[in-house]
N, C-alpha and C positions, 0 to 999 in steps of 0.2 A: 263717867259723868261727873263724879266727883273732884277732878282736874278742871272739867269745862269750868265748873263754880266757879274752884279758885284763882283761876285765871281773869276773870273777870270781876274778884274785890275788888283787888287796885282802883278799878277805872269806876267799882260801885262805891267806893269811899270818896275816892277825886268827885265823882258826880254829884252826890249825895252833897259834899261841902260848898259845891257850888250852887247849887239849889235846886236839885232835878227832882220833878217828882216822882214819889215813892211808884207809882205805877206805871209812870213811863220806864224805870229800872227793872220792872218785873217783867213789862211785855218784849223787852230788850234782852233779857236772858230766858225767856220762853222761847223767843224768833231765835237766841244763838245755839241753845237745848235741842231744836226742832230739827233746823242744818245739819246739825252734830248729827243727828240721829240719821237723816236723810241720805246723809255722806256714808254711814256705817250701812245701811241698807244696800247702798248704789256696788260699794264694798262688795257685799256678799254676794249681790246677783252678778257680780265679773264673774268674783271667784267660780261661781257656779256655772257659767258661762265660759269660763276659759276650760274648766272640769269636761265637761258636755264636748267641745270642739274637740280636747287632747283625748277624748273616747272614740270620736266620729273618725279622726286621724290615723290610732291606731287602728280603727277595723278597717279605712279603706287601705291603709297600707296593707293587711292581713290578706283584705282579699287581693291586693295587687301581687302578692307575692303566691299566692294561691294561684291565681290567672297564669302568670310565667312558669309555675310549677307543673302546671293541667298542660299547657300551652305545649314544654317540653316532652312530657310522658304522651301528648295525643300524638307530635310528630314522631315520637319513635315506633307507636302504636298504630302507626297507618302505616309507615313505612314496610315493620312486619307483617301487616295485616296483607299487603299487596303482594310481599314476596313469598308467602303461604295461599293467597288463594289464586295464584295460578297454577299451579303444582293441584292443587286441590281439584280443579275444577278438568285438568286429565284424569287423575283417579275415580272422579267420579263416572266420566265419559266411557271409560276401560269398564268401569263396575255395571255399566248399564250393558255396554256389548254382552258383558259377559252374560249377564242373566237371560239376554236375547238367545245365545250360545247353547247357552245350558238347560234348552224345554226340555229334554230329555233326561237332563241328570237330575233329580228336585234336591236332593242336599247337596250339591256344590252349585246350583243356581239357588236358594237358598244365604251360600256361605256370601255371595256375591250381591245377591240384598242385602244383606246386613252390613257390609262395606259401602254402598252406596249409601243406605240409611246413616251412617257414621260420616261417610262426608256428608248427607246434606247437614247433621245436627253442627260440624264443625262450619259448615258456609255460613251457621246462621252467629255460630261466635264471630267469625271475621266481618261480616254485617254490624254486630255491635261496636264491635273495638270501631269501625270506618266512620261510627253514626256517631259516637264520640269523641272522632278525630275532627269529622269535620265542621269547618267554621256555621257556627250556627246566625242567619241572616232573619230577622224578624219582620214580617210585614203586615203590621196591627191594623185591625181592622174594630169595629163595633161590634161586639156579641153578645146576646143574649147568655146569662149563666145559667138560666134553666136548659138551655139548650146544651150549652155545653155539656153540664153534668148528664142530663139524660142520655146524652150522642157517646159519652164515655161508658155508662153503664153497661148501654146494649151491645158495647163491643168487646163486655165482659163476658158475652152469654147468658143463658136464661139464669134468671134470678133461683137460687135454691130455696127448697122449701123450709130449712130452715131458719132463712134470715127475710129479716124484718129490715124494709128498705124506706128511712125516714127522709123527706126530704123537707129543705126549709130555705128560708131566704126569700128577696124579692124585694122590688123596690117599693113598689106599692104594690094590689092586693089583686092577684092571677101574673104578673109579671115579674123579669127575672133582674139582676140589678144588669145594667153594661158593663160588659169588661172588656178592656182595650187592649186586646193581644191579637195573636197571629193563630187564626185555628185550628189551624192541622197540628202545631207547635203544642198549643194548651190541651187540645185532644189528646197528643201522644202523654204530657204528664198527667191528666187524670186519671188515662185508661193505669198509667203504672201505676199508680197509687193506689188506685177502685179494685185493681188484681192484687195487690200484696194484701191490699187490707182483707179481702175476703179470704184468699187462701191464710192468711195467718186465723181467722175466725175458726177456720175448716181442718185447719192441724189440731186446735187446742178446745176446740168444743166439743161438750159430752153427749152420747147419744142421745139425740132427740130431745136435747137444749137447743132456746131458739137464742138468736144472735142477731145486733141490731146494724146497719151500714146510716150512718149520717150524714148527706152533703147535705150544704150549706152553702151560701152566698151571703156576703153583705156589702156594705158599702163601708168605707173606713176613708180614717181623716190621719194623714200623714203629720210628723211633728210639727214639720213648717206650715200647715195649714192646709197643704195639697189634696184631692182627693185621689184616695185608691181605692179598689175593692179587694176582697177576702174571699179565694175558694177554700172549703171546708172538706176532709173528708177524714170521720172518726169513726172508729170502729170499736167494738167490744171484746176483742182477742186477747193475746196471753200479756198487750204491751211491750216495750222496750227498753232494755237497760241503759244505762247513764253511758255506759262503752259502747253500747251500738250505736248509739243517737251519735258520740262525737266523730262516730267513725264512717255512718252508713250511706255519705255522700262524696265518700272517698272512692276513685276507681280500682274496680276488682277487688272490693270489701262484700262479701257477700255471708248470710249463714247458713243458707242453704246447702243441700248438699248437691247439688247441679245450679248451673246459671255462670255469667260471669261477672255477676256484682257491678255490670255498668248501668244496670238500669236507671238508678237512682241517682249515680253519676250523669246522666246523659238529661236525669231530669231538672237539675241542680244547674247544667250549663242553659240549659234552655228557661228557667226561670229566671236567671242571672243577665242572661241575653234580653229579658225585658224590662232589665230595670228592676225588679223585680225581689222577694227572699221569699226562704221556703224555711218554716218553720216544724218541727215535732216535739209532741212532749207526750206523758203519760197523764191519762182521763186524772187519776188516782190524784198528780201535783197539784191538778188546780182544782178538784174538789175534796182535801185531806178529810174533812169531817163527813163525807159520806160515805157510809159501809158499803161494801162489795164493790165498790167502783173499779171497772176494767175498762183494757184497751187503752189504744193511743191515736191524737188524733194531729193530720197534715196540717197544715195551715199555708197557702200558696198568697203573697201578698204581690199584688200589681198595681203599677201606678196609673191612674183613671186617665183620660184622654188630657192632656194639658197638663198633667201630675207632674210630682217629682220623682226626675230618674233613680232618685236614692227614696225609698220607699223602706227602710231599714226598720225605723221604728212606728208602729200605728196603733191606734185605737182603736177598736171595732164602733161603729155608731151605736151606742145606747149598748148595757151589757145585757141584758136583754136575750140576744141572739146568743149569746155564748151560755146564760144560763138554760136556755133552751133546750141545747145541746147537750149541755150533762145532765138536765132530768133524763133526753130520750136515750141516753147511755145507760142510764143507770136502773130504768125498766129493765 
């Protein structure tokens, strides 16, 4: 600012000797001071704008190269998957005869259920790897997200009696927000998610500790202004390390000791098919100053009817609903 001044002697000595008044001089280097400043402003929100776009850039490339990469491993993963489950589906035909065969023997009819029981557990891996492989088509419709989440729970089975099942969200007060997906589709990612989080609850909980399941709905406001809504599903279990989170939407990442890690793979392609991102983190990150905080919680974001298809970054409306969430965690 110190240059603006002096740039402008010259022409305040010339003017001065000519006879300009002293206050027309001052409001003339206030208006040139104000520009200046105006210009430096306009300056910074490029810079910050050009910042913003070369971020936006790099993640869609990431997920473009992501998408080709998925794209590859599903068509090698079908092709396998088809030339194992014909073959498969004689062994099992052979293992049912036999057990027909064998009323009379009971341990070699016996040996012969237990092959057929081994193909069906393998028919049900080649079923994954196919539901993976194949192209995932979305046909969004208007749904209630009370519905939704309650239609996921009960296809978890009876609720145990250890866990404490909170539920929250709504647009206004008995109703659920709209969310504009495809419902067999959002179905199939709740149920995965309302199943891990409980079975992680039921590995790491201590006898006759009670354990809390969270869904949630809200409504959210997309960067560029768009609406989307927010399913929610947080739980109280042992959490997730910083290595599983970058990895557990990777196919055939699993740490289980059976499964075949496409679950969360298949739920990933089916969020992504809407437009859509799935978020996880640990309860613990986003409430550091409260003691005992467990468990980690989903975050499913969708873009509302008219939204934008890149729904990347959001707001939850008012936080409110997220602190909500981590008082009922933290009971």
């Amino acid at each position: 600012m110190t240059v603006a001044v002096s740039r402008v002697e010259g022409p305040v000595s010339a003017a001065a000797s000519a006879g300009v008044a002293p206050s027309d001089l001052a409001e003339l280097m206030s208006t040139f001071n104000e520009v200046t400043t105006r210009l430096h402003r306009t300056h910074e929100a490029l810079n910050r704008e050009v910042a913003r776009l070369r971020a936006e850039l790099a993640e869609a490339n990431e997920q473009l190269q992501r998408g080709r990469r998925l794209a590859a491993l599903g068509e090698m993963a079908a092709g396998i998957a088809h030339e194992v489950r014909n073959p498969l589906g004689s062994i099992g035909l052979y293992a049912r005869m036999l057990e027909q065969d064998l009323g009379d023997r009971p341990e070699q009819r016996a040996i012969a259920g237990k092959i057929a029981a081994a193909v069906s557990g393998l028919n049900e891996v080649v079923g994954d790897v196919l539901s993976f492989a194949r192209d995932v088509r979305v046909t969004p419709e208007a749904v209630d997200s009370d519905e939704l989440l309650e239609r996921a729970l009960r296809s978890c089975g009876p609720v145990p009696a250890w866990l404490r099942v909170v539920r929250r969200g709504g647009a206004v007060e008995g109703a659920g927000v709209e969310t504009w997906c495809d419902s067999s589709l959002m179905h199939q990612v709740l149920v995965n998610i309302v199943r891990n989080a409980i079975e992680a609850m039921e590995e790491s909980r201590e006898t006759g500790g009670e354990q809390a399941l969270v869904l949630d709905a809200a409504e959210a406001v997309g960067h560029d202004g768009k609406p989307a809504t927010v399913l929610t599903v947080g739980d109280t279990g042992p959490g997730v390390s910083r290595e599983v989170i970058d990895r557990m939407f990777n196919p055939f990442f699993t740490t289980r000791k059976s499964g075949t890690g496409l679950g969360l793979a298949i739920v990933h392609r089916i969020v992504d098919a809407h437009g859509g991102r799935i978020v996880v983190w640990n309860n613990a990150d986003r409430a550091p100053g409260l003691e005992g905080m467990r468990g980690a919680t989903f975050e499913v974001v969708i873009p509302a009817r008219g939204g934008n298809r890149r729904a990347a970054r959001v707001e939850v409306a008012g936080k409110e609903a997220r602190e909500r969430r981590v008082q009922e965690l933290s009971r």
